[in-house]
C-alpha positions in Angstrom: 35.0 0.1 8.1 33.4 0.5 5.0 34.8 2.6 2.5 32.6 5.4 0.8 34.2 6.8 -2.4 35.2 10.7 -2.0 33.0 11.9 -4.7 29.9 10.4 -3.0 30.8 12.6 0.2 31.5 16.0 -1.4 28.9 18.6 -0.7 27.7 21.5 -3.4 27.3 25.1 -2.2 23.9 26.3 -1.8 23.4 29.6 -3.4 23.4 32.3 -0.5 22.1 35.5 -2.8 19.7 34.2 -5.1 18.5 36.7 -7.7 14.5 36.8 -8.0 13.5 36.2 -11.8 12.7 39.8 -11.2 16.0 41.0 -10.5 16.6 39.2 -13.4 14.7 39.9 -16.2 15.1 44.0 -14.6 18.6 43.6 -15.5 17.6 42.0 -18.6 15.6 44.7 -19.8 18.5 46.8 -21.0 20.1 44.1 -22.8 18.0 44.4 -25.8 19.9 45.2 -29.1 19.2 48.8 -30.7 18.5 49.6 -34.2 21.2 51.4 -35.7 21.0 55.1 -36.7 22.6 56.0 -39.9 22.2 59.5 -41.9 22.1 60.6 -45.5 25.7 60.9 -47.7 25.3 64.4 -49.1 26.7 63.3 -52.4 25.9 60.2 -53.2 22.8 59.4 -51.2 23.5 56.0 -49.4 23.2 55.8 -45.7 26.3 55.7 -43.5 26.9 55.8 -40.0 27.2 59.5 -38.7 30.4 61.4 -38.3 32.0 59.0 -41.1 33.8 59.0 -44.4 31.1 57.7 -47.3 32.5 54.2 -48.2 30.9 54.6 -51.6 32.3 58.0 -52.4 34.9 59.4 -49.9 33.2 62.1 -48.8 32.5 63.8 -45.7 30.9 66.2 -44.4 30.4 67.9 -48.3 34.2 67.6 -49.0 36.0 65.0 -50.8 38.4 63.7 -48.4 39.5 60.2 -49.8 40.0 59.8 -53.7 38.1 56.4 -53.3 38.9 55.6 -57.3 42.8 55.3 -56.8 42.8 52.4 -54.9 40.5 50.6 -57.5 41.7 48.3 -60.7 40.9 49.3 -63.8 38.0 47.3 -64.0 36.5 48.5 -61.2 37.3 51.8 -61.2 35.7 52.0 -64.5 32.2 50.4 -63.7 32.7 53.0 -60.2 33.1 56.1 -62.5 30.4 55.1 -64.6 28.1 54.3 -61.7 28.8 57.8 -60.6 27.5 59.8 -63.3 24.9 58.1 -63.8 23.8 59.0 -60.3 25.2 62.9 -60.9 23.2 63.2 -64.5 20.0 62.1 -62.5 20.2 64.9 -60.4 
């Protein structure tokens, strides 16, 4: 008897439920990234996402909540301040 190596013999499944490229590209459809929405900081102007703390200033919703300058070093915290009243003496 001639012997017929086992991966010769082995069978593939067939695909029983095959999705139509219109089931497909239906399911697709809602796949598609969305552009992200972002609103106006009341005090310093940049765009953050809503119901957020302001990165750039710490504040939300027209209170200060985080003093953002603390956690600065010096040398940061004095090019910050300065950057901030610039933006204050042009309003």
């Amino acid at each position: 008897m001639l012997k017929i190596p086992f991966s010769a013999t082995m069978c593939f499944m067939v695909v029983r439920m095959k999705h139509t490229k219109g089931k497909r590209n239906r399911i697709r459809s809602h796949h598609a990234l969305k552009a992200g929405r972002f609103v106006m900081c009341g005090h310093c102007k940049i765009q953050t996402l809503p119901h957020q703390m302001c990165a750039n200033c710490g504040y939300y919703a027209g209170r200060k909540v985080v003093d953002v300058l603390a956690k600065l070093d010096k040398k940061e915290k004095k090019k910050k301040e300065k950057e901030l009243a610039t933006k204050e003496a042009a309003e």
